[in-house]
MARTORLO-961500 format. One line per field, with one value per residue (C-alpha): residue in one letter; residue number from 1; x, y, z. Coordinates in steps of 0.02 Angstrom, whole numbers, plus 32768, in hexadecimal, padded with zeros to 4 digits. Last residue first. Layout:
code	A, ... .
pos	NUM, ... .
east	X, ... .
north	Y, ... .
up	Z, ... .
// end
This chain:
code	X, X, X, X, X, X, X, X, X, X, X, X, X, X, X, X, X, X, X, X, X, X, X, X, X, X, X, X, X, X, X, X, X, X, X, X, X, X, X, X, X, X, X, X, X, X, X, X, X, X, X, X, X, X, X, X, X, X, X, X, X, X, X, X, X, X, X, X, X, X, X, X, X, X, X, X, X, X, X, X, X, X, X, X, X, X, X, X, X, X, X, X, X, X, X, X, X, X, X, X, X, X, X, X, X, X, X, X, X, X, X, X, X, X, X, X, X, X, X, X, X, X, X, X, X, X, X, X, X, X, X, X, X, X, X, X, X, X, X, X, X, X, X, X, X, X, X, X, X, X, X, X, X, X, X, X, X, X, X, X, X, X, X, X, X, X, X, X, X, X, X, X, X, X, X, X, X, X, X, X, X, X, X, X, X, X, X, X, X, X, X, X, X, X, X, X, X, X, X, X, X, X, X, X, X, X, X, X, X, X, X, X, X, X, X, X, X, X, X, X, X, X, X, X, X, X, X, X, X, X, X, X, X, X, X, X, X, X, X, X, X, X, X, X, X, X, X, X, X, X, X, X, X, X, X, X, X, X, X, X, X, X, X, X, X, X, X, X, X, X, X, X, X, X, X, X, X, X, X, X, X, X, X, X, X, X, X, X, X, X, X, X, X, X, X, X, X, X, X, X, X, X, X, X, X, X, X, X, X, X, X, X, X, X, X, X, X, X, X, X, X, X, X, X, X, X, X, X, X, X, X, X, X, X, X, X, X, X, X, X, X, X, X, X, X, X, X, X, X, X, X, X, X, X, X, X, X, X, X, X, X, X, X, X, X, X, X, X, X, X, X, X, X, X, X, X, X, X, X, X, X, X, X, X, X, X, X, X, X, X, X, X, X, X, X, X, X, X, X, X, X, X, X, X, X, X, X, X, X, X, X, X, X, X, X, X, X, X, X, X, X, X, X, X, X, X, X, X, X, X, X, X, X, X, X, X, X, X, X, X, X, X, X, X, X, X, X, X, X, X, X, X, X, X, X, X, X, X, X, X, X, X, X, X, X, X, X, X, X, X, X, X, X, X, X, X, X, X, X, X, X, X, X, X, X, X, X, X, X, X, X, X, X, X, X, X, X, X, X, X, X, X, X, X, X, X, X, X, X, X, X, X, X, X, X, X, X, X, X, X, X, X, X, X, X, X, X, X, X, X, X, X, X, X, X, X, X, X, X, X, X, X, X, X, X, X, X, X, X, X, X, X, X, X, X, X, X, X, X, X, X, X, X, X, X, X, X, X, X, X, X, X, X, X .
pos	574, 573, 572, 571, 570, 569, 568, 567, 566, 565, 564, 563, 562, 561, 560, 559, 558, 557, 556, 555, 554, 553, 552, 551, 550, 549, 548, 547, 546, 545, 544, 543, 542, 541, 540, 539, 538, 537, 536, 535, 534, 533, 532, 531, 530, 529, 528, 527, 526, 525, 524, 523, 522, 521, 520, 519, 518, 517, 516, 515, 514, 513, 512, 511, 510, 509, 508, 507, 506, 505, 504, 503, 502, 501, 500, 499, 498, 497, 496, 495, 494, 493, 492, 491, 490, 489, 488, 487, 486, 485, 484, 483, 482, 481, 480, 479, 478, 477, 476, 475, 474, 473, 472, 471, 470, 469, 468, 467, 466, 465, 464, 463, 462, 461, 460, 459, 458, 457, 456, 455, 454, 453, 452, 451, 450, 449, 448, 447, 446, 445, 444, 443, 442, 441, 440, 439, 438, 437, 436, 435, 434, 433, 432, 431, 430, 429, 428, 427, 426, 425, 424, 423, 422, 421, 420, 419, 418, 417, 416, 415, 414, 413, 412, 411, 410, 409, 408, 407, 406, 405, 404, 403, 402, 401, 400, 399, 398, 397, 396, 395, 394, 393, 392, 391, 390, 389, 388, 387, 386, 385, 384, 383, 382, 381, 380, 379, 378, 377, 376, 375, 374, 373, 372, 371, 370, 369, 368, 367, 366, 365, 364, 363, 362, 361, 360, 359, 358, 357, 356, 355, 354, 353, 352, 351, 350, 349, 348, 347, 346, 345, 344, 343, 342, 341, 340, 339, 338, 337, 336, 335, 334, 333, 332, 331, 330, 329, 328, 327, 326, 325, 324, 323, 322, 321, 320, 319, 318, 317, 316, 315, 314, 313, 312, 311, 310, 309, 308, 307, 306, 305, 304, 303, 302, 301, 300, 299, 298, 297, 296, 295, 294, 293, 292, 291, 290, 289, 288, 287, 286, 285, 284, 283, 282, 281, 280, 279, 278, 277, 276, 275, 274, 273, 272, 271, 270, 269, 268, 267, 266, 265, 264, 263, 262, 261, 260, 259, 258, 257, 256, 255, 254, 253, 252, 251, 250, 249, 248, 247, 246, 245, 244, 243, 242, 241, 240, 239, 238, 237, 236, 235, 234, 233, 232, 231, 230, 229, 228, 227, 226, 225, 224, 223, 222, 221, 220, 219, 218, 217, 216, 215, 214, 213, 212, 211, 210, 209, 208, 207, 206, 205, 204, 203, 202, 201, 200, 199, 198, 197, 196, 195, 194, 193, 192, 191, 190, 189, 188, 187, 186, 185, 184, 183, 182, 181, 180, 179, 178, 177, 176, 175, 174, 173, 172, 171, 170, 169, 168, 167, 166, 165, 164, 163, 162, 161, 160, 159, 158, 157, 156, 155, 154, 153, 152, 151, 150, 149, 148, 147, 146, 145, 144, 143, 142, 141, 140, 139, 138, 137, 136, 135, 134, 133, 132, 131, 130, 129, 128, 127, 126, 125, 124, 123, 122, 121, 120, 119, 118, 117, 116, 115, 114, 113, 112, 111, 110, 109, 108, 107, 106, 105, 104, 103, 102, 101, 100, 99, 98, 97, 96, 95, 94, 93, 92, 91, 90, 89, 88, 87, 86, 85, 84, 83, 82, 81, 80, 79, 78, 77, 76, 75, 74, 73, 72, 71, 70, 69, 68, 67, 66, 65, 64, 63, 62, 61, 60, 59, 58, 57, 56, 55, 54, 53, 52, 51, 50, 49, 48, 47, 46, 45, 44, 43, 42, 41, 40, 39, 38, 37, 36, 35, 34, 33, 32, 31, 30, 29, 28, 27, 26, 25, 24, 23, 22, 21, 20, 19, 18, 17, 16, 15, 14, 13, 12, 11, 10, 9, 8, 7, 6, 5, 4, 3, 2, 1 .
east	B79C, B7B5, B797, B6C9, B6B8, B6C7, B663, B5E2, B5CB, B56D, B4EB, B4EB, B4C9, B441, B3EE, B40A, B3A2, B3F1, B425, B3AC, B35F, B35A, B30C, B277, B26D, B265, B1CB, B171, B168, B12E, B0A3, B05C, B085, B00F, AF92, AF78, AF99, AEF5, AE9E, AEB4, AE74, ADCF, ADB1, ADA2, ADFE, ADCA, AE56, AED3, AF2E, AF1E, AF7B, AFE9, B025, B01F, B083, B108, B11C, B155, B1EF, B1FF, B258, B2DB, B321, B3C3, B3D5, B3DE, B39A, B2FD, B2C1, B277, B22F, B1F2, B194, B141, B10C, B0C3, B059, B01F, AFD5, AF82, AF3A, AF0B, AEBA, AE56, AE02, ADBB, AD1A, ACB2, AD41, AD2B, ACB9, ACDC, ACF7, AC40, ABE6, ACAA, AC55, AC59, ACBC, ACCE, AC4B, AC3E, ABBC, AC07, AC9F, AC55, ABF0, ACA2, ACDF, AD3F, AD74, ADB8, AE0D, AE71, AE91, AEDA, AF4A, AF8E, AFB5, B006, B07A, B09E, B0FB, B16F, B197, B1B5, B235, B28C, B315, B35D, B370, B425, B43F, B4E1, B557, B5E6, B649, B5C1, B593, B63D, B641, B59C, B5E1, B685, B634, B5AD, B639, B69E, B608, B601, B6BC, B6D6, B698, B6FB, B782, B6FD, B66E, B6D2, B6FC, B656, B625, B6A0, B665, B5A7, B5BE, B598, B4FA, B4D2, B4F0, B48E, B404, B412, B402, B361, B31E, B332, B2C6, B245, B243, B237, B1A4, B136, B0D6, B0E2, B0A2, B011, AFD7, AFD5, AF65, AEF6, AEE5, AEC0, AE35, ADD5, ADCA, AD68, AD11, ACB2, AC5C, ACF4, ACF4, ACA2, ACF1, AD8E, AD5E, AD2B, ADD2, AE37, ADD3, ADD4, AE8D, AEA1, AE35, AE7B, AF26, AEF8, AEBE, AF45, AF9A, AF0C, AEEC, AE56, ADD0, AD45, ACB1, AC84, ACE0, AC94, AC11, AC80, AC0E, AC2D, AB8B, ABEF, AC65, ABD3, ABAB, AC7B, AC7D, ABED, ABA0, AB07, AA5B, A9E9, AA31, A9BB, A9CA, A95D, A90A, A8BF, A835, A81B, A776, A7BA, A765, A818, A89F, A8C0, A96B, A98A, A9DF, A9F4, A9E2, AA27, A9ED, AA40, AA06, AA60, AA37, AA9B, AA30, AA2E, A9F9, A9A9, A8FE, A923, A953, A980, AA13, AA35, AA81, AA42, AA47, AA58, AA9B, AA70, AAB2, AAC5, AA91, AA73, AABD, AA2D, A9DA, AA23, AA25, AA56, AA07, AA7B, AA26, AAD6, AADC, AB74, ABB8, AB2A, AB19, AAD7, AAE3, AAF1, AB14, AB51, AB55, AB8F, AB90, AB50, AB6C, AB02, AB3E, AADC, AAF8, AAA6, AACF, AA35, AA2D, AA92, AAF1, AB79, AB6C, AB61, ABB8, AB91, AC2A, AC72, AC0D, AC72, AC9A, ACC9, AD25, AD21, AC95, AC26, AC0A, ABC3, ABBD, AB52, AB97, AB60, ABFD, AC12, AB53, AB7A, AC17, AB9F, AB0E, AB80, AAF6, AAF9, AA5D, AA5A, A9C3, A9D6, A9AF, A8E3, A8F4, A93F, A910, A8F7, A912, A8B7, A8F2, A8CE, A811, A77D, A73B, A697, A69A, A5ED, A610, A695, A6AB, A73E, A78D, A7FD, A836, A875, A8F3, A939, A9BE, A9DA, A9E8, A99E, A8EC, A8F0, A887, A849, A7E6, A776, A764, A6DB, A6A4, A624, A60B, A55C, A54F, A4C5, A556, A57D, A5C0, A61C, A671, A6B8, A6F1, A772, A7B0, A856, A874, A7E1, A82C, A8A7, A843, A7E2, A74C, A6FC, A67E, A5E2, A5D4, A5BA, A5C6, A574, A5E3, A5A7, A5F5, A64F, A6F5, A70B, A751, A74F, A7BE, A767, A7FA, A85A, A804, A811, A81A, A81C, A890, A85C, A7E3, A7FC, A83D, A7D7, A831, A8CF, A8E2, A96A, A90D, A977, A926, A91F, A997, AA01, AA8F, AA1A, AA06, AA3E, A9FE, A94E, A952, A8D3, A8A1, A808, A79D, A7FC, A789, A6E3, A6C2, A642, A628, A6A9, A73A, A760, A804, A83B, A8F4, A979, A900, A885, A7CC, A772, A703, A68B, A62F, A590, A568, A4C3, A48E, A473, A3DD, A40E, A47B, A4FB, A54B, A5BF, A592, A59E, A639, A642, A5B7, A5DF, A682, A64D, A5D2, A662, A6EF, A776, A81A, A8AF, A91A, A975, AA10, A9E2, A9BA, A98F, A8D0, A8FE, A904, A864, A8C6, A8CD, A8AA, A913, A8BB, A872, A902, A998, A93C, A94B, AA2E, AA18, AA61, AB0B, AB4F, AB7E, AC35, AC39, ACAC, ACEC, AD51, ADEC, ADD7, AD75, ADEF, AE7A, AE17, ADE9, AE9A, AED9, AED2, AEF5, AFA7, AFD5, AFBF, B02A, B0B8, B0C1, B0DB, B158, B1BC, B1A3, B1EC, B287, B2AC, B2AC, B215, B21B .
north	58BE, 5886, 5942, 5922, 5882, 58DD, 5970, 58E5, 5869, 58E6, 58F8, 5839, 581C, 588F, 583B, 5793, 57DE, 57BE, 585E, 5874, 5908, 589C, 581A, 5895, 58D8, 580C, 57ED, 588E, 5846, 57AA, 57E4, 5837, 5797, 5743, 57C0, 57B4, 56F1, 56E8, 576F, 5709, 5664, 56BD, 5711, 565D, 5655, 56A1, 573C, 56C7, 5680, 5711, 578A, 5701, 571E, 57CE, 57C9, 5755, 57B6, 5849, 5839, 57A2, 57F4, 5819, 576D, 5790, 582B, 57CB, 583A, 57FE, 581D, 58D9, 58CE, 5812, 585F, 58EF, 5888, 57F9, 5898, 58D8, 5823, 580D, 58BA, 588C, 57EF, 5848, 58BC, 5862, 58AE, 57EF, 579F, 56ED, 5679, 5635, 56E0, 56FE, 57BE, 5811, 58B4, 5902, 589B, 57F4, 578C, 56AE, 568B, 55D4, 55C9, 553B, 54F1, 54A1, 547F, 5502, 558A, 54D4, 54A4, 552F, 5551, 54A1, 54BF, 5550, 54F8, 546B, 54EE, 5549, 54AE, 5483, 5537, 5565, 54E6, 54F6, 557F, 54D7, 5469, 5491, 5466, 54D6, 549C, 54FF, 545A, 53F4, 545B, 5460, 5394, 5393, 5410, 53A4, 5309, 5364, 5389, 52F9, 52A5, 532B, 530C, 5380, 541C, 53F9, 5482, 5504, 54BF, 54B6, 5576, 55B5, 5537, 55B2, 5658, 561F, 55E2, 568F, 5690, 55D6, 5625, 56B3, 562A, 55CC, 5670, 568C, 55CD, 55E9, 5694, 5643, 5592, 5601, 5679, 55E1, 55FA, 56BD, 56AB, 5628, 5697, 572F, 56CC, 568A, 5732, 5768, 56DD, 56ED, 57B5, 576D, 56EE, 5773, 5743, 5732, 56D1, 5645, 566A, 562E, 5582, 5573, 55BB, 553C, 54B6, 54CB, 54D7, 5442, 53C0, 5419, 5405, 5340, 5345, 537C, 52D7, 526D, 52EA, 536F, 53A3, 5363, 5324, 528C, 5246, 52A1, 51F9, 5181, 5138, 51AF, 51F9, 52A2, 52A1, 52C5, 5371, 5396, 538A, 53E7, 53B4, 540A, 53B7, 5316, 528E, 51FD, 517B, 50CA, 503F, 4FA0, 4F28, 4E86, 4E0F, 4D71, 4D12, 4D02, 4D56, 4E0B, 4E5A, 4F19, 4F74, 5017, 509B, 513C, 51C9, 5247, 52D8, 533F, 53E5, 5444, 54DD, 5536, 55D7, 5646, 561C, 5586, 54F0, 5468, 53F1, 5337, 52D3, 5250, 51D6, 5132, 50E7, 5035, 4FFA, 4F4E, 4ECE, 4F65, 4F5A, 4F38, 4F95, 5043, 5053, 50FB, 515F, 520F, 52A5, 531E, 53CF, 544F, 541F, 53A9, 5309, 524A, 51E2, 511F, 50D0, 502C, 4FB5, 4EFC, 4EA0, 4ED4, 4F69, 4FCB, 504F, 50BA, 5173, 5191, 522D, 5275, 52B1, 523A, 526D, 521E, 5192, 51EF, 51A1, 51FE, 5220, 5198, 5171, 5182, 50DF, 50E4, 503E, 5010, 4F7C, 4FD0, 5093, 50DC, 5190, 51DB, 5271, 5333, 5397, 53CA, 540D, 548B, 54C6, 54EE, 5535, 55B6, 5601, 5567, 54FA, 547E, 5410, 536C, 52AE, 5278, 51C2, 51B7, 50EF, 5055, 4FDE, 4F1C, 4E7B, 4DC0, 4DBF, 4DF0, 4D3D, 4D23, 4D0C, 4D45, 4D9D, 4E08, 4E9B, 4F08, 4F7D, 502C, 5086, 5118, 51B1, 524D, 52C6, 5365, 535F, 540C, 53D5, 532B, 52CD, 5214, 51CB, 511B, 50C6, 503C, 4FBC, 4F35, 4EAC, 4E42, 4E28, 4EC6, 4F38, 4FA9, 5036, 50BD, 5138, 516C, 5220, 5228, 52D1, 5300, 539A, 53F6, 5460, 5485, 548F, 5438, 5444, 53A4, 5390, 5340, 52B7, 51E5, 51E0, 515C, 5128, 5146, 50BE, 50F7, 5128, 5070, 5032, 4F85, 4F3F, 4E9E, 4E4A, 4ED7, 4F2C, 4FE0, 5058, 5106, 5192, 5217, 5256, 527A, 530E, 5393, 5429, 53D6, 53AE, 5412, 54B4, 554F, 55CF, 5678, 56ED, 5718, 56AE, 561B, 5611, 5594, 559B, 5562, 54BA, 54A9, 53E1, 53D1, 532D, 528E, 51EE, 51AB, 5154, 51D2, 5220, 528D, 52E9, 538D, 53DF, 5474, 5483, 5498, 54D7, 5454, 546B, 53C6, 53D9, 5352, 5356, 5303, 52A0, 526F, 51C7, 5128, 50BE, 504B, 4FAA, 4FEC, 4F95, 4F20, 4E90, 4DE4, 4D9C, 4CE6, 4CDD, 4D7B, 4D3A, 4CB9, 4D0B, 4D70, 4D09, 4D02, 4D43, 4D14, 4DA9, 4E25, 4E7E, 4F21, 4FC8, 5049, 5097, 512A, 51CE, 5242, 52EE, 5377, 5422, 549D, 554E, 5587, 5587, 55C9, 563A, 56DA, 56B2, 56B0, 560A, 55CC, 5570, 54BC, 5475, 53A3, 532D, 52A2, 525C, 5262, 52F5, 535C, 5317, 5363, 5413, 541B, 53F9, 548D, 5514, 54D1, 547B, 550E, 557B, 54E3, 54DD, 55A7, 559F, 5527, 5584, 5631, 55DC, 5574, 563E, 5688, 56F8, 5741 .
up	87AD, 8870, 88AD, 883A, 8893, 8936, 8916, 88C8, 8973, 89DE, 8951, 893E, 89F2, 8A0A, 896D, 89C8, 8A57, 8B0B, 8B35, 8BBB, 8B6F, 8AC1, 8B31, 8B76, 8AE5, 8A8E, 8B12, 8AF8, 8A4B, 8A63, 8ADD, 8A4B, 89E4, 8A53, 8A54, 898F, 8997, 8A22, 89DC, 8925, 8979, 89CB, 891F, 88C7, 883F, 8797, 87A0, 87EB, 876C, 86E1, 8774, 8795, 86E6, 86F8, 87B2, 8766, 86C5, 86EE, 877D, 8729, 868C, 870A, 871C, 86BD, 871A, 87AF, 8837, 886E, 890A, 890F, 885F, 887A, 8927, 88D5, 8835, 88A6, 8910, 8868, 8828, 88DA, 88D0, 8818, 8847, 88E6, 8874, 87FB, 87DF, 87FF, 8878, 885A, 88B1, 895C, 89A5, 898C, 89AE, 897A, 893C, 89E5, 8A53, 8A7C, 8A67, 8A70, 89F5, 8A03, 8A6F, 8AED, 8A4B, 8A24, 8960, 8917, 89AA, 8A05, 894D, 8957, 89F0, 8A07, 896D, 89BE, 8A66, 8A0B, 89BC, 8A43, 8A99, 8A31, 89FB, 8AA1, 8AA2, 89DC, 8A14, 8A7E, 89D8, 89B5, 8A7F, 8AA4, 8B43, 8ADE, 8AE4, 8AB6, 8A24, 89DD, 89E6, 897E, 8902, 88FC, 88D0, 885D, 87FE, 880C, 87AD, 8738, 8708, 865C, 86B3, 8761, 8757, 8726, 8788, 881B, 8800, 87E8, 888E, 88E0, 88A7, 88D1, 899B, 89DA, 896A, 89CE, 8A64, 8A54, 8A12, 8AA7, 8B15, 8AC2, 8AD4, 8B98, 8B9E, 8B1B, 8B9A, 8C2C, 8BD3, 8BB0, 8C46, 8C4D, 8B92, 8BA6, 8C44, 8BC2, 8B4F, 8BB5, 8BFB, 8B57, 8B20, 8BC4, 8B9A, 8AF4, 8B51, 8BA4, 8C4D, 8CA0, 8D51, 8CFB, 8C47, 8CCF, 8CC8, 8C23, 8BE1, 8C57, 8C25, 8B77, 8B6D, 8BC3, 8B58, 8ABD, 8AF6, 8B28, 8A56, 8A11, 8A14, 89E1, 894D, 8974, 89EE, 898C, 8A19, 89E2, 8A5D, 8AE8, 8AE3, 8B1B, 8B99, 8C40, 8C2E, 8C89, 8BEA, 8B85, 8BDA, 8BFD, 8B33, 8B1B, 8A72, 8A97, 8AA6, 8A82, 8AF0, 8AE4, 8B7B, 8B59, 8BC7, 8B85, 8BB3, 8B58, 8B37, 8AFC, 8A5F, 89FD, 8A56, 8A17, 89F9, 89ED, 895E, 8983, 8906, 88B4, 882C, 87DB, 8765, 86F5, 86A7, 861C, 85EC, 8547, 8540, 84CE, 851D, 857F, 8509, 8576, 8579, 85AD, 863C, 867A, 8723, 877C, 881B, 885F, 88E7, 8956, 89DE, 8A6B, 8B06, 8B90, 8C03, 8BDB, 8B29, 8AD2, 8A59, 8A2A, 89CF, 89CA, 89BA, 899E, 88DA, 88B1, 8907, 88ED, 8980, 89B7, 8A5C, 8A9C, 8A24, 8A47, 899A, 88DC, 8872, 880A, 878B, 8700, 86AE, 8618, 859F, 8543, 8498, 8443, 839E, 83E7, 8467, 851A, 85B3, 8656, 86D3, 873B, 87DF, 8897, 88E5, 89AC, 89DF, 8A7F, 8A77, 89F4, 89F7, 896F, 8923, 889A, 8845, 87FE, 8822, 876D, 876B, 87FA, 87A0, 86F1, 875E, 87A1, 8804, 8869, 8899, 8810, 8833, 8896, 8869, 8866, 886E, 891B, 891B, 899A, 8920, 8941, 895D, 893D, 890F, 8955, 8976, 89C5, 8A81, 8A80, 8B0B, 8AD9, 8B51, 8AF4, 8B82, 8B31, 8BBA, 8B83, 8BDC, 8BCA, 8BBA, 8BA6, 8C63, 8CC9, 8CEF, 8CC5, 8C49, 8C49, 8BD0, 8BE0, 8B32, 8B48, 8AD7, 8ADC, 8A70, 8A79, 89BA, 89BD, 89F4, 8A92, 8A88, 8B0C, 8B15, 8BCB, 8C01, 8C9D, 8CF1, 8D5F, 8DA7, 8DF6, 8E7C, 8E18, 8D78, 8D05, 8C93, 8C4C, 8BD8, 8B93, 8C0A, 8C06, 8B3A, 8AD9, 8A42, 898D, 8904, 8876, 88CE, 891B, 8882, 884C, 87C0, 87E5, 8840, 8848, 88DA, 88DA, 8971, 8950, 89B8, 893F, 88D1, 8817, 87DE, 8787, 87EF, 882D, 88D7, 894A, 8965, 899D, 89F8, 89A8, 895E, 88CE, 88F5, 8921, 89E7, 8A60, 8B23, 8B15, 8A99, 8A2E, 8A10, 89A8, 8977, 89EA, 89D5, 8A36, 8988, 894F, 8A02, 89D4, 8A42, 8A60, 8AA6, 8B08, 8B2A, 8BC9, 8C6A, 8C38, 8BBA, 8B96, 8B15, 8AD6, 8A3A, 8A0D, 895A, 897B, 8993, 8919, 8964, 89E6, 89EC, 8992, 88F2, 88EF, 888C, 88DB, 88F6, 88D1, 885D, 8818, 87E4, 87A1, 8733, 86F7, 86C6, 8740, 86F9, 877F, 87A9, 8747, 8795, 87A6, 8745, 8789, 8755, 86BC, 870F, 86C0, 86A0, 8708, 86F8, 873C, 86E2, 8777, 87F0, 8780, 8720, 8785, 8781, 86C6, 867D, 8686, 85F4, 8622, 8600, 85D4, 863D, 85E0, 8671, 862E, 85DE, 866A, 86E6, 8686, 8658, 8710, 872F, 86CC, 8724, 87D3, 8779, 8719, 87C8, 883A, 878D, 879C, 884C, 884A, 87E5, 882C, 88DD, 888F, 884A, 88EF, 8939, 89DF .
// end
């Protein structure tokens, strides 16, 4: 049943989901991106050289000093081939370089592009990842080539966990290991990272352990992927999310570049369902750099907005000391109940709305995850959602229906206080209050399901926009993604039908007749680029709705049942 306080509202939630993006997009000076062909998607994501990030400067040490105290790193042996190593787990297949002994490929198994295929998180032309560069000397481990101890690893149950070790040893006496873990079923991994100095020369004061080769847009709404492109740090408590990319005018590239310093605990960059996050787990790290563009490509007729984002941890070095440190990277979904398992704040980056919407969120994911176990389709997940939210809320409907009887019962005598009260509005809200009492009538008591539907609503929403859970979740037929809108628009002119239905069998104040029509066309236009899991939810909803106000008109306890049993009277008084 649909009151006037209830269109309202709903209006002001739709005008507020519409135009948010446009909001944040202003504030934050957010820039649109065209979407390209769906078949160009994964061959045409090039990727732009990152510049290095950008720290606070050390000490300048001129040259022949420096290789006095140092020594130039080069291998001891004659350069070796460039080999690659696959390791292949239940979750993704990746490949790593000897050059460097860095992260090459990272496909992970159980995500697919739109129109097929394994999704692959690196960027075609990207550098390499997981780098470690010491400041000191601007050196970068990605130049020299590391002796590998196997050519592969392929796990399983029976076979669950896996180590690879690069090595390379210099001609100054340094030698460096970086010792991989992998895990049969963990996105996850691990790197221990040992320097052996025994030259005790000086490497410096710290050095950037670096994911320099960001993600590639994944979604085939290239334009929403791209808006969800951030790097995230966690310091202390306090999780920092970048600002968007500053671009002079006339510029062809935007730059994007932040560093803090003190107790850092992880960093990330994501897109819209992935996240690459490096994480220290032998000591906190001393600080972060994150860095990234943002520029367009000519494609055939197309142009392409593309953005890349890198992050770092800053790591401190004692002069002369050899060092051994152990890393996590998370390269996967952004699961919240995933990253909520790490237990290091990590499920924060997952969006799930305003502060206060955001225990709804928390909820209302569980519950539909939860049953999608029992239900394989998360479209039949969605409607018994839905029907449980109505016998839940049906109570607070049933108790907000007699209010407003009692209210429309109350309406000749607040006509009357209102008439010997119009020149004394403070006596007038006097007596309305004191006529309310007496009749036991809460103005505000038709507002409870309200209260609580709303929340709800806005959780859907911004569940079916940001969590991988829902992503190329089917229904039926031609709904293959529930996330995305409904491509023939079926469901939004159900919904809209369903909302004129109800208005036509609950409104009966001719002076709120034109509502009858424009309610369900205006929420027509709202809901006809949502995401088709919201709209089934609203267009069931209001379904339920009106069996609800039959079932209260049979009970006599519809306004509108009210009135009509009201006008025989009115019409002996006249």
């Amino acid at each position: 049943m649909v009151d006037k306080k209830t269109i309202v509202a709903f209006i002001l939630i739709a005008l507020i989901i519409i135009f948010y993006p446009y909001y944040m997009d202003l504030i934050t000076g957010g820039k649109k991106a065209q979407r390209p062909p769906a078949e160009k998607e994964r061959v045409t994501d090039t990727t732009q050289q990152i510049p290095p990030p950008v720290v606070e400067e050390q000490k300048e040490v001129p040259e022949e000093e420096f290789e006095r105290e140092v020594g130039v790193l080069t291998p001891a042996d004659t350069a070796l081939e460039e080999e690659i190593v696959t390791i292949d787990t239940k979750l993704y297949t990746a490949k790593f370089t000897t050059k460097g002994g860095e992260l090459k490929s990272f496909v992970l198994k159980e995500y697919q592009y739109s129109e097929g295929g394994n999704i692959e998180l690196l960027p075609s032309g990207a550098p390499t990842s997981l780098n470690l560069t010491f400041l000191h000397k601007d050196l970068n481990l990605n130049v020299f080539d590391f002796a590998v101890d196997r050519d592969g690893l392929l796990l399983d149950q029976h076979n669950s966990t896996g180590t690879i070790e690069f090595t390379l040893e210099t001609e100054s006496g340094i030698e460096i290991v970086k010792r991989y873990t992998f895990y049969y079923d963990r996105y996850h991994f691990d790197l221990e990272f040992e320097i052996t100095n025994l030259s005790q020369q000086d490497l410096g004061r710290k050095y950037l352990f670096v994911w320099s080769s960001g993600l590639r847009p994944t979604e085939k709404n290239r334009g929403e992927d791209l808006s969800r492109f951030f790097a995230y740090s966690m310091m202390g408590t306090e999780l920092d999310k970048t600002k968007d990319f500053k671009q002079p005018k006339d510029a062809e590239v935007g730059i994007m570049q932040e560093s803090g310093s003190g107790e850092t605990k992880w960093v990330a960059t994501t897109t819209k369902y992935f996240v690459a996050s490096l994480i220290p787990v032998s000591r906190t790290a001393s600080g972060f750099v994150a860095s990234g563009q943002r520029w367009e490509s000519v494609i055939g007729e197309e142009r392409l907005e593309t953005k890349n984002i890198n992050v770092s941890l800053e790591m401190p070095l004692e002069r002369g000391n050899s060092l051994k440190d152990k890393f996590m990277i998370y390269v996967g979904p952004i699961d919240y109940r995933v990253l909520k398992s790490y237990k290091i704040g990590l499920e924060n980056i997952v969006d799930l709305g305003w502060s206060v919407i955001r225990p709804f969120s928390i909820a209302i994911l569980w519950i539909l995850v939860n049953l999608h176990k029992v239900i394989a389709n998360y479209g039949i997940v969605i409607i018994l959602f839905t029907i449980l939210m109505k016998v839940v809320f049906h109570p607070l409907t049933h108790k907000s229906t007699k209010s407003m009887l009692k209210m429309q019962e109350l309406q000749p005598k607040m006509a009357a206080l209102k008439e010997k009260f119009k020149k004394d509005p403070a006596r007038l809200n006097q007596e309305t209050m004191k006529l309310y009492k007496q009749a036991g009538v809460n103005p505000l008591g038709g507002c409870l399901p309200l209260l609580f539907q709303m929340p709800v609503f806005w959780a859907f929403f911004t569940l079916f926009r940001s969590t991988i859970e829902l992503r190329q979740a089917s229904f039926i037929f031609w709904l293959k993604d529930l996330s995305q809108h409904d491509p023939i628009y079926v469901l939004p002119i159900v919904m809209a039908g369903t909302m004129f239905w109800q208005q036509k069998i609950t409104i009966r104040d001719p002076k709120q007749a034109a509502l009858v029509y424009l309610m369900p066309i205006m929420f027509f236009f709202f809901f006809f680029k949502f995401p088709a899991g919201l709209t089934l939810y609203w267009t069931v909803f209001n379904i339920l709705s009106l069996i609800e106000t039959y079932y209260f008109k049979k009970k006599g306890l519809h306004p509108s049942t009210v009135a009509r049993q009201a006008e025989p009277a009115k019409a002996r008084k006249r």
